[in-house]
mmJSON file of the N, C-alpha and C atoms, coordinates in Angstrom:
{"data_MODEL":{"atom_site":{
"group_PDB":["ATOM","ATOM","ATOM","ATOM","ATOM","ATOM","ATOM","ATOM","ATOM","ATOM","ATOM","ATOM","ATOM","ATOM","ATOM","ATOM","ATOM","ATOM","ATOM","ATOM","ATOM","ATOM","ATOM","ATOM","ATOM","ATOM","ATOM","ATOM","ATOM","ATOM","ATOM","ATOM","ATOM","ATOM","ATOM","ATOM","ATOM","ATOM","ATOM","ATOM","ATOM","ATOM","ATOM","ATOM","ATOM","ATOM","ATOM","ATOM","ATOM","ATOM","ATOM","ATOM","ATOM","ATOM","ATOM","ATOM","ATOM","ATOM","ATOM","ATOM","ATOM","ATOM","ATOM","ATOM","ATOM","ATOM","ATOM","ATOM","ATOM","ATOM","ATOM","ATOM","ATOM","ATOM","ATOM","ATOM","ATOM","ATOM","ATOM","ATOM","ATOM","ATOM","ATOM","ATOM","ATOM","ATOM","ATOM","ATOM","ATOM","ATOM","ATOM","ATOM","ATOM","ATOM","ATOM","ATOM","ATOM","ATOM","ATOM","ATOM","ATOM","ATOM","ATOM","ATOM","ATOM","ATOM","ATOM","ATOM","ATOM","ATOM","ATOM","ATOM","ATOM","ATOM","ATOM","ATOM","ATOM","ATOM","ATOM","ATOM","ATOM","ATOM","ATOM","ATOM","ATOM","ATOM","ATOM","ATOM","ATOM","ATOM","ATOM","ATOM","ATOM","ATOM","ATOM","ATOM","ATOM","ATOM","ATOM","ATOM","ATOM","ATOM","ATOM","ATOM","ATOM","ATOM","ATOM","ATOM","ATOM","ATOM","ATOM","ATOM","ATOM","ATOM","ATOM","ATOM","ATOM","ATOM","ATOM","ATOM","ATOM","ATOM","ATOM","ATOM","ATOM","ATOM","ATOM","ATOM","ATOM","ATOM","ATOM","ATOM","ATOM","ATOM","ATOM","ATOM","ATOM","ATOM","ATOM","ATOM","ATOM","ATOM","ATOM","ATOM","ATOM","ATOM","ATOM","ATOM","ATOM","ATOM","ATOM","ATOM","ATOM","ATOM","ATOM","ATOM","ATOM","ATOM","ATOM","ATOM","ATOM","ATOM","ATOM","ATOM","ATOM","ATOM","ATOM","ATOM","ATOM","ATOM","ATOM","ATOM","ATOM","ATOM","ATOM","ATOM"],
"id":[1,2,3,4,5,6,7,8,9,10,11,12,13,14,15,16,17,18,19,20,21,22,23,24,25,26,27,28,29,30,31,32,33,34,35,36,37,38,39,40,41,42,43,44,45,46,47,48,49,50,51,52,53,54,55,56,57,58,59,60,61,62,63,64,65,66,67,68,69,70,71,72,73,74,75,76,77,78,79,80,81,82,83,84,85,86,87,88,89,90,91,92,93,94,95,96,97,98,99,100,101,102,103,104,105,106,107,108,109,110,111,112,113,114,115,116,117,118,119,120,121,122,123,124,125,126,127,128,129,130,131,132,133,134,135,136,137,138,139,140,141,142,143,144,145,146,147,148,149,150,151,152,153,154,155,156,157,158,159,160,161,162,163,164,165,166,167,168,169,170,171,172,173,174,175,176,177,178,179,180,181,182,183,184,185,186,187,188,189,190,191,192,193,194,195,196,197,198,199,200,201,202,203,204,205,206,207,208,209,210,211,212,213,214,215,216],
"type_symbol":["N","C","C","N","C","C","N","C","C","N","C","C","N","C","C","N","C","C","N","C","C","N","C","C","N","C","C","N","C","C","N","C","C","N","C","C","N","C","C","N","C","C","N","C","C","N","C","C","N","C","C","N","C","C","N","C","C","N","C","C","N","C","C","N","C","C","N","C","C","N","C","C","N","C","C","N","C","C","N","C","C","N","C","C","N","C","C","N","C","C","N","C","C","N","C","C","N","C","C","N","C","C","N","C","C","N","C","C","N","C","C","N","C","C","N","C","C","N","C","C","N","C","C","N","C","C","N","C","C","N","C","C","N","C","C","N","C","C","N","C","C","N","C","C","N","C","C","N","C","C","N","C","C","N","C","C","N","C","C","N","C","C","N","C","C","N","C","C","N","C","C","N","C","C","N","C","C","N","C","C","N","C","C","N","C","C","N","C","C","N","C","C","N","C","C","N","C","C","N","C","C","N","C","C","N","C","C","N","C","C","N","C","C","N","C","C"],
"label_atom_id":["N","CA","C","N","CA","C","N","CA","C","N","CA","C","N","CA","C","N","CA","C","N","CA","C","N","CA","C","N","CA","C","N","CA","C","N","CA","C","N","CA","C","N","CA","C","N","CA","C","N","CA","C","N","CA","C","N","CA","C","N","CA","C","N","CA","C","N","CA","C","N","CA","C","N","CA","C","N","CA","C","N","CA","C","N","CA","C","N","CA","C","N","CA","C","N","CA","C","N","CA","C","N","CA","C","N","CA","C","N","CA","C","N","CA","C","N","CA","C","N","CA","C","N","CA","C","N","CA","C","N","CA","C","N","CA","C","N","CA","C","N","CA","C","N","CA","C","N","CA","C","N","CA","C","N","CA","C","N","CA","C","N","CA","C","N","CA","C","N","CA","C","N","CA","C","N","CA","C","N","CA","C","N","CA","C","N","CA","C","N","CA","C","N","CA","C","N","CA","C","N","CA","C","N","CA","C","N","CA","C","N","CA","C","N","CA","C","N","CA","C","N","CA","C","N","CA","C","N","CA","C","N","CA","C","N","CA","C","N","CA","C","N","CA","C","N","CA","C","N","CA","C"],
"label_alt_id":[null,null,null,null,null,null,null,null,null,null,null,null,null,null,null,null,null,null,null,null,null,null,null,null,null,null,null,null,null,null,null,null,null,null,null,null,null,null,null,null,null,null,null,null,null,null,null,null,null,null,null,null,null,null,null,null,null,null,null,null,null,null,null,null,null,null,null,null,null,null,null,null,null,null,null,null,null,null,null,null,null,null,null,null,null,null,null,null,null,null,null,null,null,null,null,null,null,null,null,null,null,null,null,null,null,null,null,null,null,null,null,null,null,null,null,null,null,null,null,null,null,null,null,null,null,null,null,null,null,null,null,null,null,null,null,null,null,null,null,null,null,null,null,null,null,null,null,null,null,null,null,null,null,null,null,null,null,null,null,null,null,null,null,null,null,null,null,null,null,null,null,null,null,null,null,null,null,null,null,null,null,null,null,null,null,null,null,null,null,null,null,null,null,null,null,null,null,null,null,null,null,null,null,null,null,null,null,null,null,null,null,null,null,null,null,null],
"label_comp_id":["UNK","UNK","UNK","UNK","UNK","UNK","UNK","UNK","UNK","UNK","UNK","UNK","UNK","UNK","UNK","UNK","UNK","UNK","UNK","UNK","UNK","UNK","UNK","UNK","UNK","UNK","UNK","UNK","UNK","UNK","UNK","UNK","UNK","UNK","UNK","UNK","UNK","UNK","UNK","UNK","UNK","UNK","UNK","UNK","UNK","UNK","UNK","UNK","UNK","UNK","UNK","UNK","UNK","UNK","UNK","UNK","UNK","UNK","UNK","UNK","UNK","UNK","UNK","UNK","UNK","UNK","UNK","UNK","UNK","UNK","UNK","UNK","UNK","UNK","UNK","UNK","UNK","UNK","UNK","UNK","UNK","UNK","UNK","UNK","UNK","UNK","UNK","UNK","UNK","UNK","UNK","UNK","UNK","UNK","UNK","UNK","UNK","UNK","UNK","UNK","UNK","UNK","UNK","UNK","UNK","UNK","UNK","UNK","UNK","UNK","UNK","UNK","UNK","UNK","UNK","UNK","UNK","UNK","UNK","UNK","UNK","UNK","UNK","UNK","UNK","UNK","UNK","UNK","UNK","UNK","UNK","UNK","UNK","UNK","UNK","UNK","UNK","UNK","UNK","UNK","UNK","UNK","UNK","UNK","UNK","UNK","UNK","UNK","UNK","UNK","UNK","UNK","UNK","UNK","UNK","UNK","UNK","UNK","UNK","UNK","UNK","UNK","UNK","UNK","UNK","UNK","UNK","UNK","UNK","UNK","UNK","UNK","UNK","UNK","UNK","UNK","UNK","UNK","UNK","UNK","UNK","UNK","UNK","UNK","UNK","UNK","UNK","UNK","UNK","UNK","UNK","UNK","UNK","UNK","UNK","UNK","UNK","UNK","UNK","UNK","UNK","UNK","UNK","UNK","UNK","UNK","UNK","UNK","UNK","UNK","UNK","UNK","UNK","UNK","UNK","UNK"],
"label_asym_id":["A","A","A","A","A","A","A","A","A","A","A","A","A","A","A","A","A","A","A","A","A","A","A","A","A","A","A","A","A","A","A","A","A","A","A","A","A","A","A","A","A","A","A","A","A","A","A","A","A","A","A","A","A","A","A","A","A","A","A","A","A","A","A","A","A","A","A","A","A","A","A","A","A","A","A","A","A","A","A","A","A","A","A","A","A","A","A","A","A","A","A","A","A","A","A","A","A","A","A","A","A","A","A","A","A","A","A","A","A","A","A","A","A","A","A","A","A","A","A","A","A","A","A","A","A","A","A","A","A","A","A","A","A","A","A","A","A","A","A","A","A","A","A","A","A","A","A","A","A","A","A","A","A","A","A","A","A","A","A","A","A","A","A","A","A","A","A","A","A","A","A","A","A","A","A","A","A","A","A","A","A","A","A","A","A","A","A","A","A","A","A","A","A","A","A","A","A","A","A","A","A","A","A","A","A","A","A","A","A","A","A","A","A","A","A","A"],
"label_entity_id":["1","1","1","1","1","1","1","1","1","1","1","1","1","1","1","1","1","1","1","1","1","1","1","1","1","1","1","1","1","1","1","1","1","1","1","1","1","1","1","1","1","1","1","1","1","1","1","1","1","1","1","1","1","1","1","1","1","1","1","1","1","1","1","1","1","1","1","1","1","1","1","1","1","1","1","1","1","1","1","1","1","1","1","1","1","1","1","1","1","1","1","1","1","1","1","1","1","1","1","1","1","1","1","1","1","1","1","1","1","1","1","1","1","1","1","1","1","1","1","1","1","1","1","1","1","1","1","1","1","1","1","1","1","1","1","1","1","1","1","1","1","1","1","1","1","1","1","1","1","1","1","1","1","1","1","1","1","1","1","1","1","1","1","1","1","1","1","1","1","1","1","1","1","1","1","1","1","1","1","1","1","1","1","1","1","1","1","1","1","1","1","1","1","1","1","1","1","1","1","1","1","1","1","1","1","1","1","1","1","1","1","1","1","1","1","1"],
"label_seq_id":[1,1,1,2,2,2,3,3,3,4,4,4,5,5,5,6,6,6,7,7,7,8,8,8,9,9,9,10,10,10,11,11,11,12,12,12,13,13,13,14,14,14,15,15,15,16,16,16,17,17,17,18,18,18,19,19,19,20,20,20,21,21,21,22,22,22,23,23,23,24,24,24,25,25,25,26,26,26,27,27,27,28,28,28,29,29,29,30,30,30,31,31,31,32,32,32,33,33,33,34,34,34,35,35,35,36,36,36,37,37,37,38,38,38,39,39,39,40,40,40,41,41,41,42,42,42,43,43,43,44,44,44,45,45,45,46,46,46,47,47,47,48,48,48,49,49,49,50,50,50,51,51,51,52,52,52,53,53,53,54,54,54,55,55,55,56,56,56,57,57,57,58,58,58,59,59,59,60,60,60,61,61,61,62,62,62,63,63,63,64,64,64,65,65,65,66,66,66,67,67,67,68,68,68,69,69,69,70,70,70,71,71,71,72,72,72],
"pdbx_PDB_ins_code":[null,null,null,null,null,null,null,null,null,null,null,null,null,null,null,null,null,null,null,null,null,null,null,null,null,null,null,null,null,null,null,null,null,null,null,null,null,null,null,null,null,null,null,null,null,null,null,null,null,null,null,null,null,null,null,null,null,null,null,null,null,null,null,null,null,null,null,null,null,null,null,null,null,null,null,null,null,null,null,null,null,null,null,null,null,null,null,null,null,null,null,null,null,null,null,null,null,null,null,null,null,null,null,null,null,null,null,null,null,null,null,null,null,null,null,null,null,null,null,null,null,null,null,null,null,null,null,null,null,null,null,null,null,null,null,null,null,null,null,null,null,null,null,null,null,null,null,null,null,null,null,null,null,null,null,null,null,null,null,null,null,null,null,null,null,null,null,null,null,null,null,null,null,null,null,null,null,null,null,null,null,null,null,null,null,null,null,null,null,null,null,null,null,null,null,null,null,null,null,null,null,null,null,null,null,null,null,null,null,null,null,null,null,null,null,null],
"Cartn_x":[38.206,36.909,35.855,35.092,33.729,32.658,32.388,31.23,30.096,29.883,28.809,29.289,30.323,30.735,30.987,31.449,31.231,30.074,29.115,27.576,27.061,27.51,26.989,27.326,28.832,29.567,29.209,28.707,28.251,26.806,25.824,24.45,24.855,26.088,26.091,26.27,27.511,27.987,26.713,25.953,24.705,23.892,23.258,22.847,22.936,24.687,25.069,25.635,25.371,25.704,23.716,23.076,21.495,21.06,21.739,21.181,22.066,23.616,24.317,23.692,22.707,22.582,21.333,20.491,19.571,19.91,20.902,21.561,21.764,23.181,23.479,22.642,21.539,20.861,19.919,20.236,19.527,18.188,18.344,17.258,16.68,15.47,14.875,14.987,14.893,15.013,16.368,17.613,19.057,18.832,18.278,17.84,16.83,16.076,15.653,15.944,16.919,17.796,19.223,19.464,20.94,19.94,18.926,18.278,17.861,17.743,16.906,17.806,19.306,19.838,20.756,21.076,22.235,21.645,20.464,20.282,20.386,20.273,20.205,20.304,21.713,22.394,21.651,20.81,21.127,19.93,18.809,17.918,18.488,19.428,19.92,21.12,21.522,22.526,21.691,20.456,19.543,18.831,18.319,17.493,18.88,19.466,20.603,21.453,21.876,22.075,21.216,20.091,18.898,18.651,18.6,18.703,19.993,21.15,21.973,22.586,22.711,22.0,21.217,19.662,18.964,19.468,19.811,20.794,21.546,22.858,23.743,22.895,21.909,21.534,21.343,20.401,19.5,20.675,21.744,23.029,23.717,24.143,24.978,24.248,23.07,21.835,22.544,22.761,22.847,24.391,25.173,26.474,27.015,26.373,26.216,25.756,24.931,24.056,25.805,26.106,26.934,28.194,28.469,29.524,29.58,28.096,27.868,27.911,27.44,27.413,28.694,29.531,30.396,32.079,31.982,33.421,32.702,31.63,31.142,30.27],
"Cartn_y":[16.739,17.379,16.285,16.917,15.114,15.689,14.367,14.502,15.4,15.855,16.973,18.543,18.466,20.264,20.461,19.176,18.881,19.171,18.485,18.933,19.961,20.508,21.924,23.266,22.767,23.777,23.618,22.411,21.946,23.028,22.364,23.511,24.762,25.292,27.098,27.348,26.065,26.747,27.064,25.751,25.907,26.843,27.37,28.642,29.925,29.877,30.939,31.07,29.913,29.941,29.986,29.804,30.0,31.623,31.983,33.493,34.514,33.466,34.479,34.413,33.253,33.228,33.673,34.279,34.765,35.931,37.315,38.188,38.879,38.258,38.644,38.579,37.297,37.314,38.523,39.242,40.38,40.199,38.975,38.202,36.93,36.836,35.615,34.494,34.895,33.441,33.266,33.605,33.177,32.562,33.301,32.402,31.069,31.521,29.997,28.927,29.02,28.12,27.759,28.511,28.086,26.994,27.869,26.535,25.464,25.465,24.142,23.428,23.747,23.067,22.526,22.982,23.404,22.072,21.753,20.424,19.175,19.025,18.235,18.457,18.396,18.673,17.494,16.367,15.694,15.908,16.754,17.378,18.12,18.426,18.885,17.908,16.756,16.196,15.107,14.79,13.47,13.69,15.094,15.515,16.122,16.587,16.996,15.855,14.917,13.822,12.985,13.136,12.084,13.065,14.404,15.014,15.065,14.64,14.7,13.78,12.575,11.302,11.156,11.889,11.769,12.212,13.524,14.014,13.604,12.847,12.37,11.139,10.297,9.333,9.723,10.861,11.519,11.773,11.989,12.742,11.303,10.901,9.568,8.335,7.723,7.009,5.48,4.639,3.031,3.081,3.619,4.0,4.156,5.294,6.131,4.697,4.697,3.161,1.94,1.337,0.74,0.835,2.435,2.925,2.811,3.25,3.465,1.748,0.697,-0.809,-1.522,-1.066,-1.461,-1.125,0.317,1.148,1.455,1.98,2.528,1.681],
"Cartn_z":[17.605,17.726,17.913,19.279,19.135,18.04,18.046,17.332,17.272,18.047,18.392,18.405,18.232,18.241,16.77,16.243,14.673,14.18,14.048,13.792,14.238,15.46,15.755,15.059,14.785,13.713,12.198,11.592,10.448,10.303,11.438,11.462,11.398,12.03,12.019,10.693,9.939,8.554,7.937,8.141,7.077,6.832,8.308,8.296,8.016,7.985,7.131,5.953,5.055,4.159,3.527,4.115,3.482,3.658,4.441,5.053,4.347,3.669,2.665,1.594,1.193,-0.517,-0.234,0.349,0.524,0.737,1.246,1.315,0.235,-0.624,-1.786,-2.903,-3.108,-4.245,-4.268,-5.522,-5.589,-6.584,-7.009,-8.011,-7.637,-7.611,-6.791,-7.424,-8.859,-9.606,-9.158,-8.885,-8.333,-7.209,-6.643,-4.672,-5.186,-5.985,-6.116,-6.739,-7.655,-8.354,-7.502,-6.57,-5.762,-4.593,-3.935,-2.687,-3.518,-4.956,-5.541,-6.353,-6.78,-7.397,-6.07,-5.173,-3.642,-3.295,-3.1,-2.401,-2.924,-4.066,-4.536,-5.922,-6.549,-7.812,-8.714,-8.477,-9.3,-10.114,-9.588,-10.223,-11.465,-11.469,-13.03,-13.841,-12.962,-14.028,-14.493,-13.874,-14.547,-16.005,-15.776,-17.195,-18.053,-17.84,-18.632,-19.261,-18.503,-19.306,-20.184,-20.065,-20.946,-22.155,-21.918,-23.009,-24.059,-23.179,-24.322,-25.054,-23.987,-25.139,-25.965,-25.381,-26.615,-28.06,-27.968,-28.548,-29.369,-28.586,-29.678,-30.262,-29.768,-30.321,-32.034,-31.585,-33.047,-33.866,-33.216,-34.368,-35.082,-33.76,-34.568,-34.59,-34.413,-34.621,-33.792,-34.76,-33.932,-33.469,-34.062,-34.09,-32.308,-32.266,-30.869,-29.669,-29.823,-29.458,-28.957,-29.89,-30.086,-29.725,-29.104,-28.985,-26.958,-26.64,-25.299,-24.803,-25.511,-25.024,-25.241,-25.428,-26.429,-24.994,-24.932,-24.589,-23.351,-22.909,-21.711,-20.402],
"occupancy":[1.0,1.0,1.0,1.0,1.0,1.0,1.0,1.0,1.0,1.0,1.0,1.0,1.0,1.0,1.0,1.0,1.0,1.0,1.0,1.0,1.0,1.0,1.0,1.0,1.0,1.0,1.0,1.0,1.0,1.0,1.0,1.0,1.0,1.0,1.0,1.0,1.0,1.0,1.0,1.0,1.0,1.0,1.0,1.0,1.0,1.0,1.0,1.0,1.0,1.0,1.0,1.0,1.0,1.0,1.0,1.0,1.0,1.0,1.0,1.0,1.0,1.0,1.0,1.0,1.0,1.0,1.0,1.0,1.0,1.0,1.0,1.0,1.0,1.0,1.0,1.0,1.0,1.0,1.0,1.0,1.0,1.0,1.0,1.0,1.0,1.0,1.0,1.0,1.0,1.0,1.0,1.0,1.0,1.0,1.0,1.0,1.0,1.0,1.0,1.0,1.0,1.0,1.0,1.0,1.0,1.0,1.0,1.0,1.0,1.0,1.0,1.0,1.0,1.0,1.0,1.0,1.0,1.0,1.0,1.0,1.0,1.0,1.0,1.0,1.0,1.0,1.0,1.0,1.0,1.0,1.0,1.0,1.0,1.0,1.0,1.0,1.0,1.0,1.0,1.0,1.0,1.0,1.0,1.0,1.0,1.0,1.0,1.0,1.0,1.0,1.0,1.0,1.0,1.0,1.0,1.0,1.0,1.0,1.0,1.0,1.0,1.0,1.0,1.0,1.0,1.0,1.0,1.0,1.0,1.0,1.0,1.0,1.0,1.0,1.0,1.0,1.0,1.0,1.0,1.0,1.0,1.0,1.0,1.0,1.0,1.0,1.0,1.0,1.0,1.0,1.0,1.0,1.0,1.0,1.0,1.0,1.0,1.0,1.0,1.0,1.0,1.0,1.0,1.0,1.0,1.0,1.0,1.0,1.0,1.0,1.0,1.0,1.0,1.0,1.0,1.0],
"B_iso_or_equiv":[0.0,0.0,0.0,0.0,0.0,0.0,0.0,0.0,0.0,0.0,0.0,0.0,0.0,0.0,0.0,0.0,0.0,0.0,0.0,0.0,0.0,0.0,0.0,0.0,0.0,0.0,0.0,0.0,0.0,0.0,0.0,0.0,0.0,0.0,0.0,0.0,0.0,0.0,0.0,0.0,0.0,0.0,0.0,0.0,0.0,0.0,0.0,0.0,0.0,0.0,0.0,0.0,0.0,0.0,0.0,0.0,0.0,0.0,0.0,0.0,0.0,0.0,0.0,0.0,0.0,0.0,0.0,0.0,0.0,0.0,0.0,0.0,0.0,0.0,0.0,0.0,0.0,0.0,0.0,0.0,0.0,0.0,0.0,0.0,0.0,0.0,0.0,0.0,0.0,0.0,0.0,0.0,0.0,0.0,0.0,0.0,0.0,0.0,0.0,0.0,0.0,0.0,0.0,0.0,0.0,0.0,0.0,0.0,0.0,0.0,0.0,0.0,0.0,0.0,0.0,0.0,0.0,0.0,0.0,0.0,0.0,0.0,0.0,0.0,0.0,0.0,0.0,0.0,0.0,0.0,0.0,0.0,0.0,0.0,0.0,0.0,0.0,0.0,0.0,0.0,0.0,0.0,0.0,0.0,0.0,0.0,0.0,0.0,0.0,0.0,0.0,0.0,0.0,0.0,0.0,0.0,0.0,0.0,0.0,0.0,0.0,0.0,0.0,0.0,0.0,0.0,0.0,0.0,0.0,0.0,0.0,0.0,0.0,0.0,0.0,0.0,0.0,0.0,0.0,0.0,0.0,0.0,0.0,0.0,0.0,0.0,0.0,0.0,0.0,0.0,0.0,0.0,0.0,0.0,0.0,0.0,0.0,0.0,0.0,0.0,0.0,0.0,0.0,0.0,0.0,0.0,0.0,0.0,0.0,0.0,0.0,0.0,0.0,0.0,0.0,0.0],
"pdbx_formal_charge":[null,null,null,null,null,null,null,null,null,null,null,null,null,null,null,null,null,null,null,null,null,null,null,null,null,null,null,null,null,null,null,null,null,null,null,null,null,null,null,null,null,null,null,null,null,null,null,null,null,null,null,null,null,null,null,null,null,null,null,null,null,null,null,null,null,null,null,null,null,null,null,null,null,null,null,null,null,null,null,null,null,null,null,null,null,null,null,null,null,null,null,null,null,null,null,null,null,null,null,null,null,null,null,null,null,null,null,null,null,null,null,null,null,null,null,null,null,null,null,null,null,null,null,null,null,null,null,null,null,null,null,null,null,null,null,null,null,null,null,null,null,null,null,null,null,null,null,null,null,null,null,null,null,null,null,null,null,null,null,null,null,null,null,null,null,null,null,null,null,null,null,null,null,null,null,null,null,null,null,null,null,null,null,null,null,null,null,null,null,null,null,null,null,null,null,null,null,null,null,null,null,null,null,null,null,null,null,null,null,null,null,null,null,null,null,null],
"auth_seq_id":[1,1,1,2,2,2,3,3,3,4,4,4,5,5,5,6,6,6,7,7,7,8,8,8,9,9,9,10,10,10,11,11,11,12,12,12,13,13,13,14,14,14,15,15,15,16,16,16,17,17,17,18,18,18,19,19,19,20,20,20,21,21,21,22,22,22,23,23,23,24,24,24,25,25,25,26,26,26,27,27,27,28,28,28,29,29,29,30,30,30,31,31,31,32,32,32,33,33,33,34,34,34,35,35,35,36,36,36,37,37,37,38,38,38,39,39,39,40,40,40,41,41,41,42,42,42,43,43,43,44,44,44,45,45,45,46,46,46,47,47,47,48,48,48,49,49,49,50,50,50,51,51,51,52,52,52,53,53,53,54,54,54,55,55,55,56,56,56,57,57,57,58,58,58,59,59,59,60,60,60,61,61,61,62,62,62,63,63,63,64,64,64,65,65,65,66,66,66,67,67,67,68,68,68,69,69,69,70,70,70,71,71,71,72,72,72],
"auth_comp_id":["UNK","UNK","UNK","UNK","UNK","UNK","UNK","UNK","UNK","UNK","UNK","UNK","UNK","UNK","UNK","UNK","UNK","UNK","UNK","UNK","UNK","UNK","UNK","UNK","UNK","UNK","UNK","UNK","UNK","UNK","UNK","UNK","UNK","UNK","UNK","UNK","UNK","UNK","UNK","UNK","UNK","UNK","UNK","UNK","UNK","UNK","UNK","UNK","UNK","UNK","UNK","UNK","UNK","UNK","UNK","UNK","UNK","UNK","UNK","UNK","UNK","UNK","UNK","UNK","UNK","UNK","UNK","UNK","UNK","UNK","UNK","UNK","UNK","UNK","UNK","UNK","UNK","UNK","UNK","UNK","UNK","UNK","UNK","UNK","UNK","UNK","UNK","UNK","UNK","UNK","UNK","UNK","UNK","UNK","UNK","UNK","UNK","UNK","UNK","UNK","UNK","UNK","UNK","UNK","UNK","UNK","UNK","UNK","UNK","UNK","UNK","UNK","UNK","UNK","UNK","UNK","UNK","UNK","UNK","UNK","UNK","UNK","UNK","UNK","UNK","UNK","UNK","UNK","UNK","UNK","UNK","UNK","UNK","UNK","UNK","UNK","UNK","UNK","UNK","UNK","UNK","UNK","UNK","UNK","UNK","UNK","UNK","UNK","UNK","UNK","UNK","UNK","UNK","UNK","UNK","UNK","UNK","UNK","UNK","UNK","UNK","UNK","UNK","UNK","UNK","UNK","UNK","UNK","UNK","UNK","UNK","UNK","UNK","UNK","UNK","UNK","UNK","UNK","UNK","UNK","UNK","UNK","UNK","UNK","UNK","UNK","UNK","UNK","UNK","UNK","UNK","UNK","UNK","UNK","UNK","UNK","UNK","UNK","UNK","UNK","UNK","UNK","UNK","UNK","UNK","UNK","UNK","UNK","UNK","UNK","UNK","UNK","UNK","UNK","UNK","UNK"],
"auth_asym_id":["A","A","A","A","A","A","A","A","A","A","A","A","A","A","A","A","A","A","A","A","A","A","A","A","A","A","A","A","A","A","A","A","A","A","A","A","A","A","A","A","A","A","A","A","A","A","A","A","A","A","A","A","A","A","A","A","A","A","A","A","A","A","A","A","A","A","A","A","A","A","A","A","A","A","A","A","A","A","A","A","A","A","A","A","A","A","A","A","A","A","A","A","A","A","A","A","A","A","A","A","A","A","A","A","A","A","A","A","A","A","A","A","A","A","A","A","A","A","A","A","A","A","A","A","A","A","A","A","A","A","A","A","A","A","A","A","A","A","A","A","A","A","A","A","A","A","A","A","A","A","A","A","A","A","A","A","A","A","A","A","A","A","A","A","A","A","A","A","A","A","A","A","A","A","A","A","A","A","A","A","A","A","A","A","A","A","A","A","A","A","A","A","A","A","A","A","A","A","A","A","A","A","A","A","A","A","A","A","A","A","A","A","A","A","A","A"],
"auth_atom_id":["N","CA","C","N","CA","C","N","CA","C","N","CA","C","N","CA","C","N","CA","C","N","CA","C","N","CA","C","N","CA","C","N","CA","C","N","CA","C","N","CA","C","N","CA","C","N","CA","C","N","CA","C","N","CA","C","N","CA","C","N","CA","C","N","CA","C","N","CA","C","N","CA","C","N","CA","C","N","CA","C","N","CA","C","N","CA","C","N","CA","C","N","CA","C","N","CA","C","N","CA","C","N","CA","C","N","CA","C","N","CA","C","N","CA","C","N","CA","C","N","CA","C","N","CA","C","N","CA","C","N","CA","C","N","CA","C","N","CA","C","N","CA","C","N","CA","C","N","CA","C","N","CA","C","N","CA","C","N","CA","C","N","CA","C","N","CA","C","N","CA","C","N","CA","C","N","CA","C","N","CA","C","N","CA","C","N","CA","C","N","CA","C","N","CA","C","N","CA","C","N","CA","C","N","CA","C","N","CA","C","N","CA","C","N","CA","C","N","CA","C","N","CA","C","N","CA","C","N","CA","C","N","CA","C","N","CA","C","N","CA","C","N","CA","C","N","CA","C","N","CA","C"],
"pdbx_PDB_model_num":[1,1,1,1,1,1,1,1,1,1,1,1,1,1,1,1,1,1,1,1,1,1,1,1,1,1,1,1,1,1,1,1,1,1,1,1,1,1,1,1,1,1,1,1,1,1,1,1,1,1,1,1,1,1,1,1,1,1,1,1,1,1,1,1,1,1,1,1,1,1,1,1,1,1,1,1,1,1,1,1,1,1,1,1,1,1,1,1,1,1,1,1,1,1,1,1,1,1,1,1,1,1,1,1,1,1,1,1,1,1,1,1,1,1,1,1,1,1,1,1,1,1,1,1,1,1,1,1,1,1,1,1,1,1,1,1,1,1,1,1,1,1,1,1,1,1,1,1,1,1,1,1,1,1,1,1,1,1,1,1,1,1,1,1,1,1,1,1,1,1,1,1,1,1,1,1,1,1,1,1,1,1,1,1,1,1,1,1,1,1,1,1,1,1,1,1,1,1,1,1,1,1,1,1,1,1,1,1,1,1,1,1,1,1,1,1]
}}}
């Protein structure tokens, strides 16, 4: 397959995969959390991880600390 019937078929998937999640979502907050997490996932694994470090920090204090510099 060249390169260009590749990308042309890439653009169709895309389009119909935006025009399905816009279709089925029968709730907007769903359509707007699939186009806003869909592009760019890392909008939720950046704050989700800092929160849960923070997290274990507060639980297991220098320990935790020591454990991440240490093994990780």
């Amino acid at each position: 397959m060249k390169t260009a019937e590749l990308l042309d078929e890439l653009k169709i998937r895309r389009r119909l995969g935006s025009s399905l999640a816009k279709s089925l979502s029968e709730n907007s907050i769903f359509a707007f959390l699939a186009s806003y997490f869909g592009t760019n996932p890392w909008r939720f694994f950046i704050p989700i991880s800092v929160i849960l470090s923070l997290a274990l920090r507060a639980i297991f204090g220098h320990s935790f600390v020591n454990f991440v510099l240490n093994y990780l």
